[in-house]
N, C-alpha and C positions, 0 to 999 in steps of 0.2 A: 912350454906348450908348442907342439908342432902345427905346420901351415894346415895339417887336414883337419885337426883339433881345430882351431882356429875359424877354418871357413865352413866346419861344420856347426858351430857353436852360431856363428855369422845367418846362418841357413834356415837354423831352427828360431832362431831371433825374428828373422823377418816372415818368417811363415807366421809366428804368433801375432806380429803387427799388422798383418795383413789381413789375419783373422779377425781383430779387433778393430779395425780401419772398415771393414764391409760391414760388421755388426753396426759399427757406430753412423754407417751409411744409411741402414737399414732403418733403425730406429730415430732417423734425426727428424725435426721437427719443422723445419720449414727446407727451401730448397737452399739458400745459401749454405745453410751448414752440410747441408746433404753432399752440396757441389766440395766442398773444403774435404769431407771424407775422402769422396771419390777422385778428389786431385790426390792426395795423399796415396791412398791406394794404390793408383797406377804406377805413381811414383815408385811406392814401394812394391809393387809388383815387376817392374822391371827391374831393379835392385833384386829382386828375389831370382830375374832370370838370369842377370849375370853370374852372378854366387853360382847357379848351377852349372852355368855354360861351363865355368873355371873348373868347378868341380867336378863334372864330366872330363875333359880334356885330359885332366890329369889321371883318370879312372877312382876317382873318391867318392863318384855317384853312379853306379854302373846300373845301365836299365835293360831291360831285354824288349824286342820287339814284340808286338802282339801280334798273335796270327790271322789272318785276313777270317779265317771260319770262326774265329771268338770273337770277332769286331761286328761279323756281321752277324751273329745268335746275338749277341747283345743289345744291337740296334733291332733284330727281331721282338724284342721280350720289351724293348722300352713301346716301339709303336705302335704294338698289339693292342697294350693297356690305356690307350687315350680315344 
């Protein structure tokens, strides 16, 4: 398995834990356990952002910039409707 295999494999793991970390945030039942999610979470939320930083650097997650007229129609359309 090569390192892009690898820290892509690495990438999609912590995105699903993360996803399931905020759920079980969501749903918890008193505040300690709530607190216990959300320590987890961030945890693995920064885990999740080095995976990326790496995987950027190396160009294994390439992103394009968005354009200042679609950032700003998009923030039109969200606070229109509030």
């Amino acid at each position: 398995m090569q390192d892009k295999e690898i820290m892509e494999n690495l990438l999609l793991n912590l995105k699903g834990e993360c996803d399931l970390l905020m759920h079980g945030a969501v749903e918890s039942s008193t505040p300690a356990v709530q607190n216990a999610f959300k320590s987890a979470l961030n945890d693995t939320l920064a885990m999740q952002s080095e995976v990326y930083k790496k995987m950027a650097a190396e160009g294994w997650y390439p992103s394009e910039s968005a354009e200042q007229k679609k950032i700003d129609a998009v923030k039109q359309k969200f606070s229109s409707g509030c």
